[in-house]
C-alpha positions as CSV (number, residue, x, y, z in Angstrom):
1,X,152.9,66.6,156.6
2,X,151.7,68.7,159.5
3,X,149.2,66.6,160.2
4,X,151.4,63.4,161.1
5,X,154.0,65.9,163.0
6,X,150.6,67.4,165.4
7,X,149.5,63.3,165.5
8,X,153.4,62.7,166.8
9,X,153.2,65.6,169.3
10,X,149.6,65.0,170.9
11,X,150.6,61.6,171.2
12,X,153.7,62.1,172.9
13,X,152.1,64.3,175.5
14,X,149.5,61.7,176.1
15,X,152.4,59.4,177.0
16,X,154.0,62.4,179.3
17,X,150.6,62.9,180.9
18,X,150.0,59.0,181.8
19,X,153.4,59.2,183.0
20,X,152.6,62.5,185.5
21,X,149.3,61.6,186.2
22,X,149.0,57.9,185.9
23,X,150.3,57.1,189.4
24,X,148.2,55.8,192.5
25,X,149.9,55.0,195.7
26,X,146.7,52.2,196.3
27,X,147.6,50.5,192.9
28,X,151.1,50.5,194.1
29,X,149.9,48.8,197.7
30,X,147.5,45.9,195.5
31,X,150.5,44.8,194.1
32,X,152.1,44.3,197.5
33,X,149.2,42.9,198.7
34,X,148.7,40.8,195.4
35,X,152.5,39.4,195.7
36,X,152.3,38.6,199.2
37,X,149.1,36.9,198.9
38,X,150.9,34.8,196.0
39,X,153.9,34.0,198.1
40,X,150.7,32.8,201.4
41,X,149.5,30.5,197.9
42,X,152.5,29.0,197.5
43,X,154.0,28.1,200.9
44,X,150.4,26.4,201.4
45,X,150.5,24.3,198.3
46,X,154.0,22.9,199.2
47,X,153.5,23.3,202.4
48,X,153.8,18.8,202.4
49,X,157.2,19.1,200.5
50,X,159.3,21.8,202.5
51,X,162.3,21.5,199.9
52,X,160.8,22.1,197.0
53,X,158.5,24.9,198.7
54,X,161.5,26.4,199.6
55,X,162.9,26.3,195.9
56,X,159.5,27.8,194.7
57,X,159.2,30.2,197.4
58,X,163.1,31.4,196.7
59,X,162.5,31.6,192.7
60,X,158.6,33.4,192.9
61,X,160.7,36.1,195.8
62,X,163.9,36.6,193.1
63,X,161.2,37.2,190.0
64,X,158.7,39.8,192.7
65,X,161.4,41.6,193.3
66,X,162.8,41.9,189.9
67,X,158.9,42.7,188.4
68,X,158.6,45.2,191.3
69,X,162.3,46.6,190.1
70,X,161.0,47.2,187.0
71,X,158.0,48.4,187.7
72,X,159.5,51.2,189.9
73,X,161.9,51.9,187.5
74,X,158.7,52.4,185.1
75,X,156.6,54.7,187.2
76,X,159.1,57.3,186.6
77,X,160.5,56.8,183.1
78,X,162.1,60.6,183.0
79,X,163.2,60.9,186.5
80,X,167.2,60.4,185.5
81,X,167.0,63.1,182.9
82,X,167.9,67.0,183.5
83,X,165.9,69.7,181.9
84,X,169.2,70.6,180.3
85,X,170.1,67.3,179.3
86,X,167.2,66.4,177.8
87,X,166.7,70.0,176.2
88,X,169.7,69.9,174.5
89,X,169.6,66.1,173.4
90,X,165.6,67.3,171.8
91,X,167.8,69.6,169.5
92,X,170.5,67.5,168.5
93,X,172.9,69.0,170.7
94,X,173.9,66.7,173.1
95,X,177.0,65.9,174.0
């Protein structure tokens, strides 16, 4: 029984140290990068049809930005909780 609650724990601070130490601002920049080289890609393959380039060049901006919205909101899963908050909601106190 001990064992599985020590297996829960260690792996629960290998999440919490991805989380703190898992971060690189250049990762973060390659996906710029990545994105805007995808959105280049696109307005040069419908660069002959400029309505529907537009169309694909409006819906690949809307989905980036929501991908990059949840990404950010990823990178820092446990910045919205307190210490106190999430103290007291660990020992079934929370209110």
């Amino acid at each position: 029984m001990w064992r599985v609650f020590d297996d829960v724990v260690d792996a629960r601070n290998g999440r919490l140290w991805i989380g703190s130490h898992g971060r690189s601002e250049n990762s973060w920049g390659l996906v710029l990068v990545l994105g805007l080289l995808a959105h280049i890609a696109i307005g040069w393959v419908h660069a002959d049809r400029t309505a529907a380039g537009t169309v694909a060049l409006a819906l690949f901006a809307v989905t980036t930005s929501a991908a990059y919205w949840h990404l950010l909101q990823a990178s820092d899963p446990f910045a919205h909780l307190e210490t106190s908050t999430y103290f007291k909601a660990l020992s079934g106190n929370a209110t």
